[in-house]
Structures are given as C-alpha cells and as structure tokens.
C-alpha positions as CSV (number, residue, x, y, z in Angstrom):
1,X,218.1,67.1,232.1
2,X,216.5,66.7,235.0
3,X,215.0,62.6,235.9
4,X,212.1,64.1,234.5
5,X,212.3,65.9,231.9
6,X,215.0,69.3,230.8
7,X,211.9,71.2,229.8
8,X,211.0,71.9,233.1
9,X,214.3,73.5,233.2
10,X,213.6,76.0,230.2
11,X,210.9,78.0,232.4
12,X,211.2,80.9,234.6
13,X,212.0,79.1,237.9
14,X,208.9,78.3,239.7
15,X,209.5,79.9,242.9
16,X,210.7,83.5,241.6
17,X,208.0,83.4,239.1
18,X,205.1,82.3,241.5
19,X,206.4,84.9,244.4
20,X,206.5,87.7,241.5
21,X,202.8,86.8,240.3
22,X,202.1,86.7,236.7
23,X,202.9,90.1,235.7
24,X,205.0,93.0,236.5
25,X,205.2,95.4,233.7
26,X,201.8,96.7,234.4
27,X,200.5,98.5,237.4
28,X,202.1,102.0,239.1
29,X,205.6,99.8,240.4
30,X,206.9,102.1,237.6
31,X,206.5,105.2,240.0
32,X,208.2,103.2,243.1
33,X,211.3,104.2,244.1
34,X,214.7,103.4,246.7
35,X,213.8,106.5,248.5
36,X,214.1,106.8,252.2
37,X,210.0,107.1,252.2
38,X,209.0,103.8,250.9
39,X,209.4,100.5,253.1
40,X,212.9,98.9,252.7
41,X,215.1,101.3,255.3
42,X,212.6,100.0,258.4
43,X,213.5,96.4,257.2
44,X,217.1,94.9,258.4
45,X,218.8,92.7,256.5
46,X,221.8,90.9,258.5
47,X,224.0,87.7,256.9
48,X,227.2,88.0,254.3
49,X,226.6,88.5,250.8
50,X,226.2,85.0,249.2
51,X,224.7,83.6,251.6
52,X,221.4,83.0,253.4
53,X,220.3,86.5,254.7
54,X,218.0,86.7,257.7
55,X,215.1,90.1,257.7
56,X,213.9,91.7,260.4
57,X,210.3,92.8,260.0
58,X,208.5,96.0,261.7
59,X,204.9,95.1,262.8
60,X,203.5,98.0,260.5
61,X,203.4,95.8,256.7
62,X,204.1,98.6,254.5
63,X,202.0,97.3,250.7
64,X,204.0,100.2,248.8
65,X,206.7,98.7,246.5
66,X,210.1,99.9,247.0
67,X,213.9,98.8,246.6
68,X,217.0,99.0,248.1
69,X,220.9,98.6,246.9
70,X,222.5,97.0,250.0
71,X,225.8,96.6,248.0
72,X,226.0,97.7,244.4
73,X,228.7,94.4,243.4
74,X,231.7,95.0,241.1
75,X,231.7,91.7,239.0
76,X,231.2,92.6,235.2
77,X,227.8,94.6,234.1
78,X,224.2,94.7,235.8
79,X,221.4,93.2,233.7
80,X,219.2,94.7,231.1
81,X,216.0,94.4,230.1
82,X,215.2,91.6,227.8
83,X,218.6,90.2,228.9
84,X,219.3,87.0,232.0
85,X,220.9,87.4,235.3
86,X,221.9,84.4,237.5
87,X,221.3,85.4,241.0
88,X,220.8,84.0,244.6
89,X,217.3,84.8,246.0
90,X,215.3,84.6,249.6
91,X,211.5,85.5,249.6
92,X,209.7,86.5,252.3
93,X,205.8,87.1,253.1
94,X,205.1,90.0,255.5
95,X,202.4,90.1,257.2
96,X,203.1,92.1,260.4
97,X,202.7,88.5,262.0
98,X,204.5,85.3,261.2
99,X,206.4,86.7,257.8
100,X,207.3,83.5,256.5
101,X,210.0,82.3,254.2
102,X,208.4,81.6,251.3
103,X,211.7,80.0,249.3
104,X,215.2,80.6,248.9
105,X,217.4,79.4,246.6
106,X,220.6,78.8,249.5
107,X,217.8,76.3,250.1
108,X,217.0,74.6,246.5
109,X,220.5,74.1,245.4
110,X,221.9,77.0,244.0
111,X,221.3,80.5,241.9
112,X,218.8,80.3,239.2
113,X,218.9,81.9,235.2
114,X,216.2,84.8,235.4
115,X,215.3,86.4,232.5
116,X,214.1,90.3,232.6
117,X,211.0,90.1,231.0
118,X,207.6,91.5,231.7
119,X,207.3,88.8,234.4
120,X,209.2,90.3,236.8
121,X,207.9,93.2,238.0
122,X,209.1,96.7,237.1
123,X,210.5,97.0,240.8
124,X,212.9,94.2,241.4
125,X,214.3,95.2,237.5
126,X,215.2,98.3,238.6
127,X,216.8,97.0,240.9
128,X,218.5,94.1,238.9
129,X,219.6,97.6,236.8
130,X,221.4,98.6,239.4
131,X,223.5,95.8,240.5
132,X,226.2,94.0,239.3
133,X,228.1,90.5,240.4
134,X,228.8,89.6,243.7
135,X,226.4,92.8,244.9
136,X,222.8,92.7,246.4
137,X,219.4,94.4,246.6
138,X,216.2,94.4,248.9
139,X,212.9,94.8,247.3
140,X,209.6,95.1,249.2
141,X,207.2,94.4,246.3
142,X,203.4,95.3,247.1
143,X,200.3,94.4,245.2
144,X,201.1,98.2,243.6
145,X,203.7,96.0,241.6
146,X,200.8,94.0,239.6
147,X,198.8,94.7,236.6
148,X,195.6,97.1,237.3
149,X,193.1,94.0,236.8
150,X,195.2,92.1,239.6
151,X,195.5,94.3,242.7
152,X,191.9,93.7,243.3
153,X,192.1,90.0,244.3
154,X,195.9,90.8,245.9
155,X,195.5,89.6,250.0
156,X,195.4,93.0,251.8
157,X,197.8,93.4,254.4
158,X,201.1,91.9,253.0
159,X,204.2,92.5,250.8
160,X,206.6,90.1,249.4
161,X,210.2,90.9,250.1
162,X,213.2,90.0,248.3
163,X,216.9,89.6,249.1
164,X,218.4,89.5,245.9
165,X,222.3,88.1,245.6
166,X,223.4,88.8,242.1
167,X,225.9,86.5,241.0
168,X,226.5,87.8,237.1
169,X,225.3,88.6,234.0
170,X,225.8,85.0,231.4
171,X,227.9,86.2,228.4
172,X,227.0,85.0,225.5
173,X,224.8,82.1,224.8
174,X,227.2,79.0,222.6
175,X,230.6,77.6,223.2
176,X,233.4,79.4,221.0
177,X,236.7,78.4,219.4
178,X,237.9,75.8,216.7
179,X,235.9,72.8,216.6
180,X,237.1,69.0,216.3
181,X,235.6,65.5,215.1
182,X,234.3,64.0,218.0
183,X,235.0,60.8,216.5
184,X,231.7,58.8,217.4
185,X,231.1,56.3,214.5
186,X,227.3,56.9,213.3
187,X,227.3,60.4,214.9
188,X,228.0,64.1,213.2
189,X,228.1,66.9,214.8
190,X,228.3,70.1,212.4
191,X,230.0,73.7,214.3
192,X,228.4,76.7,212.3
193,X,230.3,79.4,214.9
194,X,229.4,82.0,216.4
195,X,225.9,81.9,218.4
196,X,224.7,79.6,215.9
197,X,223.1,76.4,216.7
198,X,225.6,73.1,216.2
199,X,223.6,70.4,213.9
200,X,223.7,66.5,215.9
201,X,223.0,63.6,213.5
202,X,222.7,60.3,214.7
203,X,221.5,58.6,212.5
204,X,222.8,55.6,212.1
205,X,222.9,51.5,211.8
206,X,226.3,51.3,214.3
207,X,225.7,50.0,217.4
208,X,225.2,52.2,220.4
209,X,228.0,52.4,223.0
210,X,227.2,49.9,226.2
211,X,229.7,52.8,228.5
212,X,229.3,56.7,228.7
213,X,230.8,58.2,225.9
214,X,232.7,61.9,226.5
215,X,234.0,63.4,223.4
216,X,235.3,67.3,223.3
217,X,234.4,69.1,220.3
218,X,235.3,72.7,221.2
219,X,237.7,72.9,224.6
220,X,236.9,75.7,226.5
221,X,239.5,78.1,228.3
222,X,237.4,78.4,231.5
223,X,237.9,76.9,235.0
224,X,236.6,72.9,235.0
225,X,232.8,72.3,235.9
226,X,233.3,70.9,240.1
227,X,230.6,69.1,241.7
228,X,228.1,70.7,243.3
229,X,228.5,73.5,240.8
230,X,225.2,75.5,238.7
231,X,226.0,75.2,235.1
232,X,224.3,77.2,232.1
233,X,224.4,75.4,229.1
234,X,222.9,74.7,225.6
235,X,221.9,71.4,224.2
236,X,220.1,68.9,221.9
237,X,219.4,65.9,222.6
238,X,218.7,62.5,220.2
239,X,218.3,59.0,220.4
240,X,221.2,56.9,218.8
241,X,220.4,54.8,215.6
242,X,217.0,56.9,214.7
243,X,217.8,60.7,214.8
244,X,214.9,61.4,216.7
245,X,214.9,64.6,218.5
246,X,213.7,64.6,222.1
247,X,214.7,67.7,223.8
248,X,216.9,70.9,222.9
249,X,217.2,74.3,224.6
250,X,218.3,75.6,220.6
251,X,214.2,74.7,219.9
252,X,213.2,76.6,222.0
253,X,214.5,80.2,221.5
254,X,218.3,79.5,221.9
255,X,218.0,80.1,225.7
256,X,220.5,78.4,227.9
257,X,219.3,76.5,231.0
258,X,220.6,76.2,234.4
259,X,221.0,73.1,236.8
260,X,223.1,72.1,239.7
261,X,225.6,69.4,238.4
262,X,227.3,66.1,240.4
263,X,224.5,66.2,243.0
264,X,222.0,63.8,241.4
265,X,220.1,66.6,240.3
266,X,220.4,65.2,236.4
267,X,220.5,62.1,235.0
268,X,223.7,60.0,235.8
269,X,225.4,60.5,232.5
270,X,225.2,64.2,232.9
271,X,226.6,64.5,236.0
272,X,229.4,61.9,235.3
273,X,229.8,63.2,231.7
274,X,229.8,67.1,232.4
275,X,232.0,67.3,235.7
276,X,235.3,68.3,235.2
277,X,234.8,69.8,231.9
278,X,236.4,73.6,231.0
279,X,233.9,76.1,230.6
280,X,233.2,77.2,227.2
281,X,233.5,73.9,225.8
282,X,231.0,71.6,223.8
283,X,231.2,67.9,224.7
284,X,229.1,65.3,222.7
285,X,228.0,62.7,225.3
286,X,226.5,59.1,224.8
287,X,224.6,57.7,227.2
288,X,223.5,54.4,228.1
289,X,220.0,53.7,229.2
290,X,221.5,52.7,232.8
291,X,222.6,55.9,233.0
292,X,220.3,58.0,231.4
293,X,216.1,57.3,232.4
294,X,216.7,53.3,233.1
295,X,214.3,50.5,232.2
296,X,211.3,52.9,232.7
297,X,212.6,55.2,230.2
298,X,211.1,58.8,230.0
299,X,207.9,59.8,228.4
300,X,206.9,59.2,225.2
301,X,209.6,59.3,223.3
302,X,212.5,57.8,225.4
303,X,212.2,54.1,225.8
304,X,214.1,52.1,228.5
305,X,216.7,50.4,225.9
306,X,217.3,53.9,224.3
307,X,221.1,55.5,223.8
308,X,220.9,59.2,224.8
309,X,222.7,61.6,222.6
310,X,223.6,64.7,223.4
311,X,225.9,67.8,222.5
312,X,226.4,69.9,225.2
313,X,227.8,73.3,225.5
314,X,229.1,74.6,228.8
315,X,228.2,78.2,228.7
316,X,229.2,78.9,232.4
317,X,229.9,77.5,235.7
318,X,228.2,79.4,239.0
C-alpha cells in the first residue's frame, strides 16, 4: 500500500533480487560449499547481529561461491525451499578495490519477505537452510552461482557478498480465530477459516464514511503493531459504493506482503489504521480519499473522491 501502488510490494524485493541476478538454480553453485577452501574465512565480518555489519575484504577477489554460518540463530525453524524467510541483508561488490555497498536493508527501512525460489541462487539457500531466527550467514556468491548461458557476460574480477541476518520463518499465511461483524453499513466481509481467502463486498448505495473507519473482525493474540515496525499481511482492497476490486495480495497467489508501518511508508490510512493492532488479527479499514491517494487519486482505477476499502490481516509484526 505503498503511495504508489501495493503491487510493487508483491515482488521479490528489488535490491536482493537485482544483487542475486536473474537466476540461481542453474549453474555449478550446487557443488559450493562452507568449507575452509572457498572465500568466506579470509573475509571478516565485525558488527552485532541485527544490525549493520561492516566486511573486511582481502585484495585477492575470490569468484568461487561459498557460505559461511556466523551464528546458526535459535528462533523457531530455518527456511525451506519453496517456503519465505524475512531477513536483514547487506550486499557488497568486491572487487579487490573499492568493494562497495551495494544496498542494505538497515538502510531501506527494515527486513524484507524473501521467498526461496529458483531466484535465489542455490548458495545463499543453503545457507537460508541452515539458519534459523535471530542467527546469520555470509555468502560470497560468484558468477559460478548463475545459469551456464549467464557466466559468460558476468564482469570478471568480482563477487557479491552477503551478510545475511535471519529474522524468522512467517507462519502461516491468514489471520485465525472466531470472526465478528464488523458492523460497516453497505460492507460484508465473509470469514471462510483456515488459510482461506475472506470475501469483501462493498457494494452498496450508503454513503461512504467522511473519517477512517477501524473495525476488528478477528482479534489477534499477538503483541500490537508499533510504529516503525515491518508487518506481513494479506489484503484486498475495493472502492466503497461499486465493489470494484483494485488491489489484493489473495489475487495474486495468496502471498503475504511486507512494509514498514507508521513511517509514511503507506498511505495515511494504513499507517493510522494498522498501528496498534494485535498480531493475528483482521481489521476492515475505510478510508477517506484525504487519507488514502488524495485529489490525484491512484492510477486508473482509483479516483481522487474514492473511499478505500480494505480487509487487512496482520500476519506478523518484525
């Protein structure tokens, strides 16, 4: 829910995807390894766990991809392939020269949702694989780590490197419990259970709410969202009176989505709506157009005298 738009949201986040290239599952990474021969023990990580690290590079680049367990974490499981980890990250170019930063997410806000698929190359799942919450990993990933028809136009002479903080593994992907009537004239909200996507109707002829509107329909048990906070969540979102769908993470694949909440990262009915909520709930919110996209509205489908409607579940809180 971003001022532009929440699909942007729904991707693989820009900067892990564009520093892992556009492939991973291809290639030889399979046959690198955390042994003491590959190019992680001349590298020296310094800088607490959950926070901004700081590497110090060796002038010799080493282009073999390898990884590292700095600390294995003890915070429920380590991620699976085909599953989602949130995690911190720091990326690093080496070049033997001016090894840049490259991006870090102490940097951009807060830990992103990354999902172990194909795109991430075999080397940084293994070690994903082999850490858990509150742990983290170095990974020197080499032009070895791409698919065969990609090494060729790799730059010679450099490595990315990773410092990976995992922060946990999401559990499940839809809030849980007994469900209520918001009790929204000209909105319904139907609670199937389970992982199931909730139905939002809003069709209607009543007349949109002129203040934000924040109705519980299932009241988590978790801690309550804070500001400054990363929050997974599921949603749909409608405009009031016509029932016209505009965005939903249930449309596409059921995946929850992650954004830093209270910090003006989101439109101002989100972050006014969704702070101090319990995790695991689902809260309908209505929105006026002063605090959702304004007098400019939002593409084509959002106009500037538009009611935002949306039903929001609170997966987690980072």
């Amino acid at each position: 829910m971003r001022r532009r738009s929440l699909a942007v949201l729904a991707s693989v986040p820009l900067l892990f995807a564009a520093a892992c290239g556009s492939g991973g599952g291809a290639g030889t990474a399979s046959t690198a390894s955390s042994s003491p021969a590959g190019a992680v023990p001349a590298l020296k990580v310094t800088g607490a766990a959950n926070a901004k690290p700081t590497v110090a590079f060796p002038a010799k680049v080493v282009e073999t991809s390898s990884y590292q367990v700095i600390t294995p974490g003890t915070v429920g499981a380590a991620a699976k392939d085909g599953g989602s980890v949130v995690a911190n990250f720091t990326v690093y170019t080496w070049d033997g020269k001016e090894n840049k930063l490259a991006g870090s997410t102490y940097d951009e806000g807060g830990p992103q949702l990354i999902t172990m698929n194909e795109q991430v190359p075999s080397i940084l799942r293994k070690g994903f694989a082999e850490t858990k919450g509150g742990g983290r990993f170095l990974s020197v990933v080499g032009k070895d780590a791409l698919p065969a028809e990609q090494q060729a136009q790799a730059p010679a002479g450099q490595s990315q490197v990773f410092v990976v903080d995992v922060v946990g593994v999401p559990e499940g992907k839809a809030a849980q419990g007994a469900a209520a009537d918001p009790g929204v004239k000209g909105v319904k909200v139907e609670n199937p259970g389970g992982d199931a996507a909730p139905k939002l109707t809003t069709k209607t002829k009543e007349k949109a709410p002129k203040e934000l509107v924040v109705k519980t329909v299932i009241k988590g048990t978790g801690p309550e969202v804070k500001s400054g906070q990363s929050i997974l969540v599921q949603y749909a979102g409608k405009i009031w009176g016509s029932d016209l769908e505009f965005d939903s993470s249930w449309a596409r694949g059921a995946e929850p989505i992650m954004f830093q909440i209270g910090t003006g990262k989101v439109i101002k009915g989100w972050d006014q709506g969704l702070v101090g909520v319990p995790v695991g709930s689902r809260v309908l919110l209505s929105i006026p157009p002063d605090l959702g996209y304004g007098k400019q509205g939002s593409g084509d489908k959002i106009k500037g005298t538009d009611t935002l409607v949306f039903l929001v579940d609170v997966v987690a809180a980072y």
